[in-house]
C-alpha positions as CSV (number, residue, x, y, z in Angstrom):
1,X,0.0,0.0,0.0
2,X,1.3,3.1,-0.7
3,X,1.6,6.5,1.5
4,X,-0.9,7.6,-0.6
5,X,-3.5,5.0,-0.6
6,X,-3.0,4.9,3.2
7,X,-4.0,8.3,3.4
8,X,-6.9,8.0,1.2
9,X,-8.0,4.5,3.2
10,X,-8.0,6.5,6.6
11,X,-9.7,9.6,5.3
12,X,-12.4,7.2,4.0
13,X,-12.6,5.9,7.8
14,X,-11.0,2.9,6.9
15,X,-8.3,0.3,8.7
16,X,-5.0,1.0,6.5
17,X,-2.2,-1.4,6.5
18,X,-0.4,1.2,9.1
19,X,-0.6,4.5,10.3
20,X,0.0,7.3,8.5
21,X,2.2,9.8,9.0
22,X,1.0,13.0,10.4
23,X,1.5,16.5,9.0
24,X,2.1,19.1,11.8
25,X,1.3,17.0,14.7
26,X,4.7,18.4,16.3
27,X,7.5,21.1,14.8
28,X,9.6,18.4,13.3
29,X,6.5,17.4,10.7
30,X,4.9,19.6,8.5
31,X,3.4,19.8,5.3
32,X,5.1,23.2,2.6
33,X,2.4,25.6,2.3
34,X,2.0,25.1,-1.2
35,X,0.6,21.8,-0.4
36,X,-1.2,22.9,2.3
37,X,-3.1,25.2,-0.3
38,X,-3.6,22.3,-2.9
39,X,-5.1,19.8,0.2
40,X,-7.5,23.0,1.2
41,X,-9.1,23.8,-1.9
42,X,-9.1,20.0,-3.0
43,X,-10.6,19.7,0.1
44,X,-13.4,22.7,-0.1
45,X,-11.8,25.1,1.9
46,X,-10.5,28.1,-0.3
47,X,-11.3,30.8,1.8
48,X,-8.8,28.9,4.4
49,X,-6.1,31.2,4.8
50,X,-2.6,29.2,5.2
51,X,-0.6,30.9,7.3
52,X,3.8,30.2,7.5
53,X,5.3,29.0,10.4
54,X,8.9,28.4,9.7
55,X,10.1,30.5,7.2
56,X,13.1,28.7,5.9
57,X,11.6,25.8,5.2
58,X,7.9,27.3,4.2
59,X,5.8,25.3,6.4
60,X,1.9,25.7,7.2
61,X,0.7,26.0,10.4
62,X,-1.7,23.3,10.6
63,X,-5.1,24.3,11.5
């Protein structure tokens, strides 16, 4: 199963083979905000603002 499948298997509510990994649960994880802004309108937010957290490496703050 791939990391994207997994993903797709839990958002469905789903059992995945394994967990998957999680995007801004701490500082050390994170998802780049361009990303973040693909997931959110994919998703139906567009209004969602995405705000940066770490500058150097441009990630989101999760919300």
């Amino acid at each position: 199963m791939t990391s994207r499948d997994r993903v797709l298997k839990t958002l469905k509510y789903c059992e995945p083979d394994r967990i998957p990994i999680d995007l801004g649960g701490m500082r050390s994880t994170g998802i780049h905000v361009k990303a973040y802004r693909r997931l959110a309108d994919y998703l139906g937010y567009c209004d969602l603002p995405v705000k940066v957290f770490d500058v150097h490496q441009m990630l989101a703050f999760i919300d």
